[in-house]
GUZA-288380 format. One record per residue (C-alpha): residue in three letters; z, x, y. Coordinates in steps of 0.1 Angstrom, whole numbers, plus 5000, padded with zeros to 4 digits. Each point is the difference from the previous one (the first is absolute). Layout:
<atoms>
ALAZXY
...
</atoms>
This chain:
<atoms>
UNK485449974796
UNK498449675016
UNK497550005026
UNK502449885023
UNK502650204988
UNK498050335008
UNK498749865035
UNK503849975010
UNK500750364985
UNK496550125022
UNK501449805032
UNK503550164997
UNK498750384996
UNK497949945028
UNK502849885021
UNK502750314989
UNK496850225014
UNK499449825031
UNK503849975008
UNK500650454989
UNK497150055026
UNK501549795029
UNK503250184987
UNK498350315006
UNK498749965030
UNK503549825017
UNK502050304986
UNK497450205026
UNK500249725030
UNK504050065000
UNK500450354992
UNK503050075028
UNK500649665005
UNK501349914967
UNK503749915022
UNK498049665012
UNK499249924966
UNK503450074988
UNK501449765022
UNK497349744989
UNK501650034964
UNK503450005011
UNK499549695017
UNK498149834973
UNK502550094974
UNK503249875019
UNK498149725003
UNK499549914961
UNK503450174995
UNK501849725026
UNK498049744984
UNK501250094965
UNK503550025014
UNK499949655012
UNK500349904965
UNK502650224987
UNK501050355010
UNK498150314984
UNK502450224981
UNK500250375009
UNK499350104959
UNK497049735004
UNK496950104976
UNK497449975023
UNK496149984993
UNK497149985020
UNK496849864983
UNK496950165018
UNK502050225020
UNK496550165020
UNK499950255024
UNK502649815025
UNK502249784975
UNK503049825004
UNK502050244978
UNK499950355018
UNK502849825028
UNK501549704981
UNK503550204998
UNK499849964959
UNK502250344984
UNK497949904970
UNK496849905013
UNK496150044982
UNK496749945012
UNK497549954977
UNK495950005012
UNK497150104981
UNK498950255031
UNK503950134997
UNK499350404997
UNK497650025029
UNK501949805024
UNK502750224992
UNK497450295012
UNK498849825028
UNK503449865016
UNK502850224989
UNK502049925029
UNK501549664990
UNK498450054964
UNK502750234988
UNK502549755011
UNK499549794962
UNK499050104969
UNK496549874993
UNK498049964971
UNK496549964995
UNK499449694975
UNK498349665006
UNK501949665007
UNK498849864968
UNK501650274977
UNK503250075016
UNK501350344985
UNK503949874993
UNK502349814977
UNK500849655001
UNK502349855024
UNK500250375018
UNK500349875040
UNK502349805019
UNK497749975031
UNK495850034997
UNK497950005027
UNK496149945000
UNK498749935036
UNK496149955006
UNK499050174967
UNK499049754975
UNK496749885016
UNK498650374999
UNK500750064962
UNK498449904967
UNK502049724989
UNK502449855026
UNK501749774972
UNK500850304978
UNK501850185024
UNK502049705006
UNK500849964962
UNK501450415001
UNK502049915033
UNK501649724984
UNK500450214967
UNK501650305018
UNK502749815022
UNK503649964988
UNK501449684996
UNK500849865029
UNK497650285022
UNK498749925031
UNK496050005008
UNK498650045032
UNK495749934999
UNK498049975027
UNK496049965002
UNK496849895022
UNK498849644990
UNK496649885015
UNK498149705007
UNK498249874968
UNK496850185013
UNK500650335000
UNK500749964963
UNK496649894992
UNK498150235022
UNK502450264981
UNK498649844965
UNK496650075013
UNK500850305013
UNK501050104969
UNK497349864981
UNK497050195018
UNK502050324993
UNK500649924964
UNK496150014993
UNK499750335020
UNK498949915040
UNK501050315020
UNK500949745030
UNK504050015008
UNK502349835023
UNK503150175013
UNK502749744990
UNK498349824967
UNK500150414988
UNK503950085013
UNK500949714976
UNK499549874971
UNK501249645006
UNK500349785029
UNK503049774994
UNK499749655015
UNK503949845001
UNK499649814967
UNK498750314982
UNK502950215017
UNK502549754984
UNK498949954969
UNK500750394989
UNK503349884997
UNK499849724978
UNK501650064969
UNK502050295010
UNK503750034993
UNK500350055040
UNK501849695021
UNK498349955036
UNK502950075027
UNK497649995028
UNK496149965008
UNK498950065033
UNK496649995013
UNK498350055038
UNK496749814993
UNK500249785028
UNK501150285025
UNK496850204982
UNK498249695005
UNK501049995040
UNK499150265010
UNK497150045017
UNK498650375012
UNK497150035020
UNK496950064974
UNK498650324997
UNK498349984975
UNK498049754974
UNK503450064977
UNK502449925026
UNK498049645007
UNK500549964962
UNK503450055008
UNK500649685021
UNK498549784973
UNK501350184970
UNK503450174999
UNK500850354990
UNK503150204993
UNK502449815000
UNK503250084990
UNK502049824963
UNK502950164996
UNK502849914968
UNK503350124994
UNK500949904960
UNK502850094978
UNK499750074963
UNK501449744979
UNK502150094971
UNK498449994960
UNK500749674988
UNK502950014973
</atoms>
């Protein structure tokens, strides 16, 4: 394993650890309030699910994944009668949030070695994962490896102003050669996707573009009163904002 190759694998274990203990602590923040949250999910799902149905209608029998499912996926209220979320944290969000966890089967397994056949899923979903996880790219190539001909993809991630991906590269850099010194978002991913980099994990795929949606220049708009030295970043530098892409798998050629 490369240098690089075990800095990304060092970056992603310390973001599944930061992510189980915010887990952790959230399952305690909503204990008897979990009805709020449920609603959250609802609303989020219907969302992607009317979305989805703008293309074409979802069928009832529709094999249904979820890539990076989490603690609060899209999955557990989709409406799929064959639905699976798969997440690498999988057995203890299933501990931690039984309520709406029960709802799908889950399985814990990483993005980039997707535990299923070929062409097993007519609709898979992967929404704010990729950036958190060892190799964004991979996971990509096991979506498009996994979907049916002809299935539909729903993907959504944070993209970023240029900056925060070379403050991320130095980030990761001084941790690579061992100093202690973290900050909160550089360690909860592993990459900071600008718009081209977002893009180009699709090029080459056997996935047609149906849609691509962005909000940078709503992102870039808005203008909060600082609170802090980040949040004056924040009006120079955009953060968070939202690329979405809803693909279809193209059928093998011959």
């Amino acid at each position: 394993m490369g240098l690089q190759e075990s800095g990304l694998r060092r970056r992603a274990d310390r973001a599944l650890e930061r992510q189980l203990a915010y887990q952790q602590a959230k399952a305690d923040r909503v204990n008897g309030r979990e009805q709020e949250v449920v609603a959250a999910m609802i609303a989020h799902s219907n969302g992607v699910r009317r979305t989805l149905e703008a293309v074409r209608p979802i069928a009832d029998d529709a094999r249904v994944l979820e890539v990076g499912s989490g603690a609060h996926g899209l999955i557990f209220y989709f409406g799929a009668k064959d639905g699976v979320g798969v997440d690498p944290l999988a057995d203890h969000y299933a501990k931690l949030f039984p309520a709406w966890q029960k709802r799908a089967r889950t399985i814990a397994a990483p993005g980039e070695r997707l535990p299923f056949e070929d062409a097993s899923f007519d609709i898979v979903l992967c929404d704010n994962v990729v950036d958190h996880a060892e190799n964004p790219r991979l996971i990509l190539e096991e979506i498009a490896r996994v979907m049916a001909p002809d299935a539909m993809l729903y993907f959504e991630v944070n993209i970023h102003h240029p900056f925060y991906h070379a403050a991320a590269s130095v980030h990761a850099a001084w941790r690579a050669i061992g100093i202690p010194f973290e900050i909160t978002p550089f360690a909860d991913h592993t990459v900071h996707l600008t718009l081209p980099a977002a893009r180009a994990l699709f090029q080459g795929l056997p996935l047609r573009i149906l849609s691509e949606t962005d909000d940078v220049d709503e992102v870039k708009r808005q203008k909060p009163r600082p609170r802090h030295a980040g949040d004056r970043l924040k009006h120079l530098f955009f953060k968070n904002a939202r690329y979405e892409v809803i693909a279809v798998r193209e059928a093998a050629a011959g």
